[in-house]
C-alpha positions as CSV (number, residue, x, y, z in Angstrom):
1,X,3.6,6.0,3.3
2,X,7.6,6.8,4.0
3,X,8.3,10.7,3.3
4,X,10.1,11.1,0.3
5,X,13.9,13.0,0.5
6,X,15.3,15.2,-2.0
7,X,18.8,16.3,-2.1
8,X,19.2,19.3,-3.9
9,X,23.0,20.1,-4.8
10,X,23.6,24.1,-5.3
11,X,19.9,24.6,-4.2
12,X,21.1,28.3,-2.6
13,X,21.7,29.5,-6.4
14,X,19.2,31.0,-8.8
15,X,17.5,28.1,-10.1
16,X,18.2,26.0,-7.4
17,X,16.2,27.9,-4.9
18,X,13.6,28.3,-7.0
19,X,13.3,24.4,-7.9
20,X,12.8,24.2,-3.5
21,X,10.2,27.0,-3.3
22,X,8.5,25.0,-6.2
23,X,8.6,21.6,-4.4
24,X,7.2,22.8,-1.5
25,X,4.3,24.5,-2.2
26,X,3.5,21.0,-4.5
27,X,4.2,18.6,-2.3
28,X,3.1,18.0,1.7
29,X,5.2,14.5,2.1
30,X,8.5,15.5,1.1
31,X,11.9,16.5,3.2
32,X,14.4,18.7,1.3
33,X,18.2,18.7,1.8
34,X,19.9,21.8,0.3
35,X,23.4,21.2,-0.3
36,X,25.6,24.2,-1.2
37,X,28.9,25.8,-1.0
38,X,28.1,28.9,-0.8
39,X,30.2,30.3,-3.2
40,X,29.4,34.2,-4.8
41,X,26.4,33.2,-6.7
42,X,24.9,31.1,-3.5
43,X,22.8,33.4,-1.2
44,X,20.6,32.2,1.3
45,X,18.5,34.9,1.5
46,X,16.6,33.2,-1.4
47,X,15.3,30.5,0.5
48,X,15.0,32.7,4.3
49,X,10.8,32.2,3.9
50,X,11.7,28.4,4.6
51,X,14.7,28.1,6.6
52,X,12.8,27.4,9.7
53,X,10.5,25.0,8.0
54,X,10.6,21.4,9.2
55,X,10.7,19.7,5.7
56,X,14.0,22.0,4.9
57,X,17.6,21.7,6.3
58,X,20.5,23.3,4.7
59,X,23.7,21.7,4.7
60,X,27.1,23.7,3.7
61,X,29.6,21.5,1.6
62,X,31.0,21.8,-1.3
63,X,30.0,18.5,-4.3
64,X,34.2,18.3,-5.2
65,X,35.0,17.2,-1.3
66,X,33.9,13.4,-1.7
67,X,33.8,13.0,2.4
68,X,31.9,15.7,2.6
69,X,29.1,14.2,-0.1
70,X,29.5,10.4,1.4
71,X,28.6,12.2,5.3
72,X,25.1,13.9,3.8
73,X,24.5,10.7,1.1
74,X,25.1,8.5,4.5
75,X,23.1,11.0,7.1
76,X,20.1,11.5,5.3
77,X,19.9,8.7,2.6
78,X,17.9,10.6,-0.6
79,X,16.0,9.4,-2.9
80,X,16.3,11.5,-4.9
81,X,19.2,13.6,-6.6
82,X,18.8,16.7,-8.4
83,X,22.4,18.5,-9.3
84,X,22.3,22.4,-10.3
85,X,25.3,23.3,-8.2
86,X,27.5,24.3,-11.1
87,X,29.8,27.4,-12.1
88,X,27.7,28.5,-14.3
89,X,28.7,31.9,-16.3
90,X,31.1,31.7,-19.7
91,X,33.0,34.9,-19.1
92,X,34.1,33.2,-15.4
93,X,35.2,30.2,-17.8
94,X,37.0,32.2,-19.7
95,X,39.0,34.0,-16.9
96,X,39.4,30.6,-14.9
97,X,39.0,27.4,-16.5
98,X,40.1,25.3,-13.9
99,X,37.5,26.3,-11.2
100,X,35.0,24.7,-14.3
101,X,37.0,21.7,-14.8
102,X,37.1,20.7,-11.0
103,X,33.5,21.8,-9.8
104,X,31.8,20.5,-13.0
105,X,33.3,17.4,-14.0
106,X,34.9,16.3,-10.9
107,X,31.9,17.1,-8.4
108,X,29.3,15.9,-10.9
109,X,31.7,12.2,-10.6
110,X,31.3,12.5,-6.8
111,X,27.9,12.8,-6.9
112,X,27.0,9.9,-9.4
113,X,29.7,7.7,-7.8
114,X,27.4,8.6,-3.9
115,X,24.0,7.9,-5.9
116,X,25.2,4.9,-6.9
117,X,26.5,3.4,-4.4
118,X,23.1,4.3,-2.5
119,X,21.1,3.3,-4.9
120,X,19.1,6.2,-5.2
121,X,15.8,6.5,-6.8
122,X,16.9,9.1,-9.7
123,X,19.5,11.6,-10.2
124,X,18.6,14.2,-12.5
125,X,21.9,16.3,-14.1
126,X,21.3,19.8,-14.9
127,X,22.6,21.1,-17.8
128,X,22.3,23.4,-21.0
129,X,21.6,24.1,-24.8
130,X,25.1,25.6,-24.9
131,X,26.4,21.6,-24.9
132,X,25.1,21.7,-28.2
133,X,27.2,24.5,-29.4
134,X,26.7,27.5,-31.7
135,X,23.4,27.5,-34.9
136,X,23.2,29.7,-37.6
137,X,19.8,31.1,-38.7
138,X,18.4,28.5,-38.7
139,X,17.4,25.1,-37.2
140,X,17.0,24.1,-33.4
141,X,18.8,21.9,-30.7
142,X,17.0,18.3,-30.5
143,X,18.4,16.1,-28.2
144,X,20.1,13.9,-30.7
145,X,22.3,16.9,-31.8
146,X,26.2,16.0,-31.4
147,X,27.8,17.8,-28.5
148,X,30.0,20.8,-29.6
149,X,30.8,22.8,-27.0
150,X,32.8,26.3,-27.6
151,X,33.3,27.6,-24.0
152,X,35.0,25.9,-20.7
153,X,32.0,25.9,-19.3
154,X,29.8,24.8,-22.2
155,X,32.3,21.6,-22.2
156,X,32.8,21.3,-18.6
157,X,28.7,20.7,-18.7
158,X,29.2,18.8,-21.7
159,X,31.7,16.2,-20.0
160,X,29.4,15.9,-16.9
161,X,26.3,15.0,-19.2
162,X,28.7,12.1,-20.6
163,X,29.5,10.9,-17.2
164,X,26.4,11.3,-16.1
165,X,25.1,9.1,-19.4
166,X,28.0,6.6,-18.3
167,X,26.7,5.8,-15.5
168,X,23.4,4.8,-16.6
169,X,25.2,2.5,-19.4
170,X,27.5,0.7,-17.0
171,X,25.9,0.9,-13.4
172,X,22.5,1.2,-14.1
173,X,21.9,4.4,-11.9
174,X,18.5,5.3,-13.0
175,X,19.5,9.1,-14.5
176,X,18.0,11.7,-16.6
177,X,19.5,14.8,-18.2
178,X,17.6,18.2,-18.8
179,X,19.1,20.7,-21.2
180,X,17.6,24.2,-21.0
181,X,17.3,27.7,-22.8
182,X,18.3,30.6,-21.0
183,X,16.9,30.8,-18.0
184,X,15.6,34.3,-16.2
185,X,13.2,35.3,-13.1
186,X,13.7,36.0,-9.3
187,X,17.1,35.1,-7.4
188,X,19.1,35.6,-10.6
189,X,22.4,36.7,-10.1
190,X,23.6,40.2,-11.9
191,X,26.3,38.8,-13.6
192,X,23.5,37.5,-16.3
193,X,21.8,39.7,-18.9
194,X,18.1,40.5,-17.5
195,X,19.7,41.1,-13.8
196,X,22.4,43.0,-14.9
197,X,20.8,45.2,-17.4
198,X,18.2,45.9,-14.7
199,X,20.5,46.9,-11.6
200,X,22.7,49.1,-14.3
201,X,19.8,50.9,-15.2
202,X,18.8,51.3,-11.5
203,X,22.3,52.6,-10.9
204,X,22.1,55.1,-14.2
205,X,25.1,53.0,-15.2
206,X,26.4,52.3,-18.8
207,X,25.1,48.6,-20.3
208,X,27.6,46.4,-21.7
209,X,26.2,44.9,-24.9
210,X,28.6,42.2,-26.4
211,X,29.7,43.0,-30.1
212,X,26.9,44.2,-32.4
213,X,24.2,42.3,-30.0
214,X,23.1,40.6,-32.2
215,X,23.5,37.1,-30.7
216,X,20.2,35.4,-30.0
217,X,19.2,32.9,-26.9
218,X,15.9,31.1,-26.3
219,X,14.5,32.2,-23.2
220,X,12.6,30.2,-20.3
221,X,11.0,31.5,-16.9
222,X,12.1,29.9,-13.9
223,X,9.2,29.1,-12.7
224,X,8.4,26.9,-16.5
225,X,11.7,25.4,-16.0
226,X,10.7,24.2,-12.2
227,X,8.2,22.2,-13.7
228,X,9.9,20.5,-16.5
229,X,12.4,19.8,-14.0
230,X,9.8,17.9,-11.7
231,X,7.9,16.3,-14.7
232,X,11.6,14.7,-15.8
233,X,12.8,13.8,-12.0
234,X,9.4,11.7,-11.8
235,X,7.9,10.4,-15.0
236,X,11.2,10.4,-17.0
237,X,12.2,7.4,-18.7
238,X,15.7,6.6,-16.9
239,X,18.5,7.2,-19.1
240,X,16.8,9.9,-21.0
241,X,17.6,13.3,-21.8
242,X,15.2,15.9,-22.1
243,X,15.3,19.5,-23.5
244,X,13.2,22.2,-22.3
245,X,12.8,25.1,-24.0
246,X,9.9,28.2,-24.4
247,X,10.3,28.9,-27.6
248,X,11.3,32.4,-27.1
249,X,14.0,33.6,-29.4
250,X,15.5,37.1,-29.0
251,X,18.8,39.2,-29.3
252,X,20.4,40.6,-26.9
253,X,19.8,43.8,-28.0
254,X,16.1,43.5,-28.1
255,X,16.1,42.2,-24.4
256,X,18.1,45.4,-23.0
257,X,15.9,47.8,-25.1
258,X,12.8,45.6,-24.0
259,X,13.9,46.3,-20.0
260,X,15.0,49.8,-20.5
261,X,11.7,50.3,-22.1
262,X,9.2,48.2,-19.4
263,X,11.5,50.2,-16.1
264,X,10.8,53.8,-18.1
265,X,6.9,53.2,-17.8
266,X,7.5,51.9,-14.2
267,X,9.8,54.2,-13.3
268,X,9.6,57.6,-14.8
269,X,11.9,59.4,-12.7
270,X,14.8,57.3,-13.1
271,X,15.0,58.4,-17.0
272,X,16.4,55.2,-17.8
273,X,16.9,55.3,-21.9
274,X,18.8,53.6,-24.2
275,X,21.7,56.2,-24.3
276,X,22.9,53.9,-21.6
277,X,23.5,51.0,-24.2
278,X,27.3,50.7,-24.7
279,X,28.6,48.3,-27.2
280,X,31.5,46.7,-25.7
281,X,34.2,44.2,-27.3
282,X,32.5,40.8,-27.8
283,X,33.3,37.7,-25.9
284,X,36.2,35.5,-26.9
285,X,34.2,32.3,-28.9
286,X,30.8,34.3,-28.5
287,X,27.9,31.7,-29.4
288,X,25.7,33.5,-32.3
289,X,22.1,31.8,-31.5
290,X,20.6,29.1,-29.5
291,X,17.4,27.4,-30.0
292,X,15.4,24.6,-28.5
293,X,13.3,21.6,-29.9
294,X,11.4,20.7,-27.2
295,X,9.1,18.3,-28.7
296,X,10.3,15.5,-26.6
297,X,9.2,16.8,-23.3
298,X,6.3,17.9,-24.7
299,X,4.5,15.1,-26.5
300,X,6.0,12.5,-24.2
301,X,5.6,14.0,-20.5
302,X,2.9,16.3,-21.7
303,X,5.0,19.5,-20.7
304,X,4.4,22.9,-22.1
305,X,5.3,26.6,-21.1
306,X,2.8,28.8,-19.1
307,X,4.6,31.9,-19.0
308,X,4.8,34.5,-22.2
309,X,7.6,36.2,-22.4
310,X,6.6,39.9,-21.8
311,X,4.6,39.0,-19.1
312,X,7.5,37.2,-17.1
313,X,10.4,39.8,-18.1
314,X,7.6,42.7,-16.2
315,X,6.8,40.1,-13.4
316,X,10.9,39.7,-12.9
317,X,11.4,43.5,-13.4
318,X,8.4,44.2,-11.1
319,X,10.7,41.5,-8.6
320,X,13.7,43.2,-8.8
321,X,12.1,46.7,-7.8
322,X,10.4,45.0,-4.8
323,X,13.0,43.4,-3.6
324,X,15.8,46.6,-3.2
325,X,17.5,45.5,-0.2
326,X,18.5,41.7,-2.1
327,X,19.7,43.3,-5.0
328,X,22.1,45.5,-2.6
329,X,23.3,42.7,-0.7
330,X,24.6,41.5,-3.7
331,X,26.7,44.4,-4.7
332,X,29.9,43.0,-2.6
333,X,33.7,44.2,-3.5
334,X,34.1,40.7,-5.1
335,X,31.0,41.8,-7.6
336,X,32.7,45.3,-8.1
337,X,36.4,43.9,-8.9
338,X,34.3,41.0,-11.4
339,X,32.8,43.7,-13.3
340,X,35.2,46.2,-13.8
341,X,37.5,43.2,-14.8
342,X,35.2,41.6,-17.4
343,X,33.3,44.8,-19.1
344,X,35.0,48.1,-17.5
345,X,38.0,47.7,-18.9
346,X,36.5,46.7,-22.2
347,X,34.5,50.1,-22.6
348,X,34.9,52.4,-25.8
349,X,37.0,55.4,-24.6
């Protein structure tokens, strides 16, 4: 029995190098390829348990240089394709569109234009609920809800699902497309809520709430996501997409006065309260709520969520604490000059 290879595009990001972990402690008979640019939200310090493990190599490229994609497509012939490499983060969109445009259309058509030409078993596109836009109070996402993205990114992942959905209609390459709620765990990087709350309250820094904070996302642990991910990439039906959600729905406000709460019982001394909240002027085109049907995934790949949502917030928060010394690393000048751009400068005086 051959050994099966994955290829995992932007696997040295947050949920990338948590999909690799996750592969390798299920499987025994499988070789991983980690593909990855290494650009700020990339760290390979995620994955430095495995790097000297036999079933791992890392490659350095980046998905928009098509030589660079044909070289690993034609080195190491996958079988399988699963694409997270992405910018990912809506206030990046906002302050560079292009960057979203080129690495999220454009590298996603390199990659399906590889896989097909290899004739790979299944590629599997990454994406999001924000494809589907903005809901009011009510209702959820189902996967038959037209795309209306509001945000650069939101439609740069929007146009790479169509492509991606292309080539299954004209060339047959055996795809699938997972669309998921927010996402939160270890690895994440602090320019998302949960991280970023967490290291300002480390830090005794102000936290930047957007608007009233009142804007609600449907939240899914890592970990729950790695495994709809791996039920999709091998009993999907090709040409499918699939939403995965945990059915946790909260505001942004609750979140930061849920973490500022579980780090006071943890940490006493830091005196972390919620004097640190600082409303600061809302994001340009700010989604209100986001919610996820997934019924699909459920009844028909027998998927559900394991993790409850207080349970995994303390578990990350508990992460975060243990792991000091990654959290630092992060902290760069880049990270500084990001933040002061995107929430400094937008602080109450």
């Amino acid at each position: 029995m051959s050994t099966s290879k994955y290829l995992v595009t932007g696997g040295a990001g947050f949920i990338g190098s948590n999909f690799i972990h996750f592969l390798l402690k299920r499987f025994d008979d499988i070789n991983i390829i980690n593909f990855d640019n290494l650009t700020y939200a990339g760290n390979l310090n995620n994955l430095s348990s495995i790097e000297k493990g036999l079933r791992y190599t890392f490659v350095k490229g980046d998905i928009c240089e098509f030589k660079k994609v044909k070289k690993v497509f034609d080195q190491f012939e996958p079988d399988y394709i699963i694409n997270f490499a992405a910018e990912s983060h809506v206030d990046r969109s906002i302050l560079n569109p292009d960057i979203f445009v080129r690495s999220n259309v454009l590298g996603v058509q390199n990659l399906l234009q590889a896989s097909s030409k290899h004739g790979v078993t299944r590629f599997l596109q990454i994406s999001t609920d924000e494809v589907y836009g903005s809901l009011g109070k009510t209702g959820k996402f189902h996967e038959t809800t037209p795309l209306a993205p509001r945000s650069p990114y939101s439609a740069s992942k929007a146009s790479a699902d169509l492509l991606t959905q292309a080539y299954f209609s004209t060339f047959n390459l055996p795809i699938n497309i997972t669309r998921s709620s927010n996402n939160y765990g270890p690895y994440q990087f602090p320019e998302k809520l949960i991280p970023l709350t967490i290291l300002n309250c480390l830090h005794g820094k102000e936290i930047p709430v957007y608007g009233d904070g009142l804007n609600v996302r449907d939240w899914i642990h890592v970990e729950d996501h790695c495994s709809a991910i791996d039920l999709v990439l091998h009993k999907g039906v090709p040409g499918e997409v699939y939403n995965v959600g945990a059915h946790n729905e909260r505001s942004n406000i609750e979140i930061v006065k849920l973490i500022i709460q579980i780090l006071a019982d943890l940490r006493p001394h830091l005196k972390v309260s919620e004097e640190l909240i600082t409303y600061v002027e809302d994001r340009k085109g700010h989604d209100k709520r986001y919610a996820i049907d997934s019924t699909k995934i459920q009844k028909k790949l027998h998927w559900k969520p394991s993790i409850p949502f207080e349970h995994g917030l303390q578990n990350t928060i508990r992460w975060y604490l243990d792991h000091s010394d990654w959290l630092d690393s992060i902290i760069t000048k880049d990270y500084l000059e990001y933040y002061q751009k995107v929430y400094e400068n937008k602080f109450p005086v």
